[in-house]
N, C-alpha and C positions, 0 to 999 in steps of 0.2 A: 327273468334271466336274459343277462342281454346274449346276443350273436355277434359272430365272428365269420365270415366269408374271407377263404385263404382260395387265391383265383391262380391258376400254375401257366404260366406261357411256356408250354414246354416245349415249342419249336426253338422258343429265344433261348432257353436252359441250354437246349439238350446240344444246338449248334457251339455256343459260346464253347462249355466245357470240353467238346468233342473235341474242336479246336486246338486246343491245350494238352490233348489226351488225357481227358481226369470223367471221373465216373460220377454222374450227383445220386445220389440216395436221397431217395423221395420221401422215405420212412423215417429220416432224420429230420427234415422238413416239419413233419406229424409231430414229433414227439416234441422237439424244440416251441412248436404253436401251441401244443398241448400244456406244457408246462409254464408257459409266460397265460395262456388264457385259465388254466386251473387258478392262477394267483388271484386275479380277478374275476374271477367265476363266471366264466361266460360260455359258451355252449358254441360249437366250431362246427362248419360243415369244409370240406376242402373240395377244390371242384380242380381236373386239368383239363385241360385242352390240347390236342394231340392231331397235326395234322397226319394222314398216315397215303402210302401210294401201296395200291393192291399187288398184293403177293411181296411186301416188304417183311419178313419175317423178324426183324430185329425191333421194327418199330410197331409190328405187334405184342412180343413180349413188351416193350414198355407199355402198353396200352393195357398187358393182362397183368404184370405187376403193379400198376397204379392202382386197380380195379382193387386187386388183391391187397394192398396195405391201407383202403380205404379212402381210398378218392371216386368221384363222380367222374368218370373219362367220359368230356364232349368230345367227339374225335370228327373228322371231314375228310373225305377225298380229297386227294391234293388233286387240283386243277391246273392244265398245261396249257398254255397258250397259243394262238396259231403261231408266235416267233419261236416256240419250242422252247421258252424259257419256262418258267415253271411257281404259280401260286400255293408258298406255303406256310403260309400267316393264320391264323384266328384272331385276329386285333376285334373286327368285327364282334366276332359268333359271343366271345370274353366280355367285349361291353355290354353287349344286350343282355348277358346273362347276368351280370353285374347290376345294370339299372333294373332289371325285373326283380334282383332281389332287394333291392337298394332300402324299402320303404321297413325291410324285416331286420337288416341289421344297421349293430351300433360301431361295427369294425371294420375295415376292409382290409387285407393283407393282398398286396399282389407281386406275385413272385416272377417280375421280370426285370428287364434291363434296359427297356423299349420308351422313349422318350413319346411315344405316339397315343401311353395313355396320359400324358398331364392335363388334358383337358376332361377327361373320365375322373381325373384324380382332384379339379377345381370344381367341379358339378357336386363331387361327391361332398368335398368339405364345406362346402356354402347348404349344403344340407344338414349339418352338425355332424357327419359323419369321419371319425379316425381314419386315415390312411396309413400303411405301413408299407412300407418298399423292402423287398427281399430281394436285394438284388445282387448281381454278378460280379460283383467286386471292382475294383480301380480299373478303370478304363474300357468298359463292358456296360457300365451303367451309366444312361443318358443324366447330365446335371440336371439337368430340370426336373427330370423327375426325382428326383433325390431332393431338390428344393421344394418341389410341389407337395410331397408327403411331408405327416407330422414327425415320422420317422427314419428312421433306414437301417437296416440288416445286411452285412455283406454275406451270401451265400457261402463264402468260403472260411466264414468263421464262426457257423454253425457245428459244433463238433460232429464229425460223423459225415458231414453232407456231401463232401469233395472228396474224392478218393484220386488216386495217380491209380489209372487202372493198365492204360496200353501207349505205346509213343504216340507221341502230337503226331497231326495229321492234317495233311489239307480240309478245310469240309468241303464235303460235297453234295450240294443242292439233292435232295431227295429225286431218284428216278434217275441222276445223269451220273455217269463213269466220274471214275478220279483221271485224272491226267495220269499219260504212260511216264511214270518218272524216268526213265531210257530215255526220250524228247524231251528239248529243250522247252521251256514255257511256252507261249505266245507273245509275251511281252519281253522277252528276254533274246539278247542276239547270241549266236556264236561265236567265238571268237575268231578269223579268218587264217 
């Protein structure tokens, strides 16, 4: 029977949709890969990647819901830098876990928007291996990766997967405040 590796960049997910104020359902994700891999018989493991900053309470529930609708959560401390800006990627942690399983499956499903795997995603095909892009809809997903996979899924038309949960929102980088909407931007003048 062959495999299926469904790889989740949920920093790239979870900012894009926040973004927008819309809610992803991870479980919709599942059932959607479940059903196109049933047709073809193939045997699925789903893995996410979750960077997380200690005592973030909201980005642990997703860590304990992924867990819970059956995903493998790689998860990482986010790392701050001495300019106080702030590392919160798994681009990294995602490929390695990717090419370590690369030799066991015949699918790769990777559910992001990030143009930085098309060379993960050339490595993979020159290997006989299917690529499939799950990604963040028109203007959220890197071209090239859309060209580089054999396929592409826009996340938001997965039934179930996009919800409108709460108003659009600034995002904001993990760890740092939102702007006092009462002050004007930084990039923006007052009028005199």
């Amino acid at each position: 029977m062959s495999q299926v590796g469904v790889f989740v960049d949920a920093q790239n997910v979870q900012e894009t949709f926040e973004r927008q104020g819309k809610e992803v359902r991870y479980d919709a994700i599942i059932r959607h890969v479940l059903v196109m891999c049933h047709r073809e018989k193939h045997e699925c493991k789903f893995i996410a990647f979750v960077p997380y900053i200690r005592d973030d309470e909201r980005r642990q529930r997703l860590i304990d819901a992924l867990s819970f609708q059956g995903y493998r959560v790689v998860s990482k401390l986010v790392r701050e830098r001495p300019d106080g800006s702030i590392k919160a990627n798994m681009d990294i942690e995602m490929t390695l876990e990717i090419l370590s399983m690369a030799d066991n499956l015949t699918d790769v499903i990777l559910v992001t928007g990030d143009g930085d795997f098309c060379a993960l995603v050339d490595w993979l095909s020159k290997r006989g291996k299917r690529v499939i892009a799950i990604g963040l809809g028109r203007g959220y997903t890197s071209v090239e990766l859309i060209r580089a996979c054999d396929d592409y899924i826009n996340l938001d038309e997965i039934e179930g997967a996009v919800k409108n949960q709460f108003p659009a929102r600034e995002w904001v980088e993990p760890g740092r405040a939102p702007l006092d909407p009462t002050r004007p931007r930084p990039e923006t003048r007052s009028a005199p």
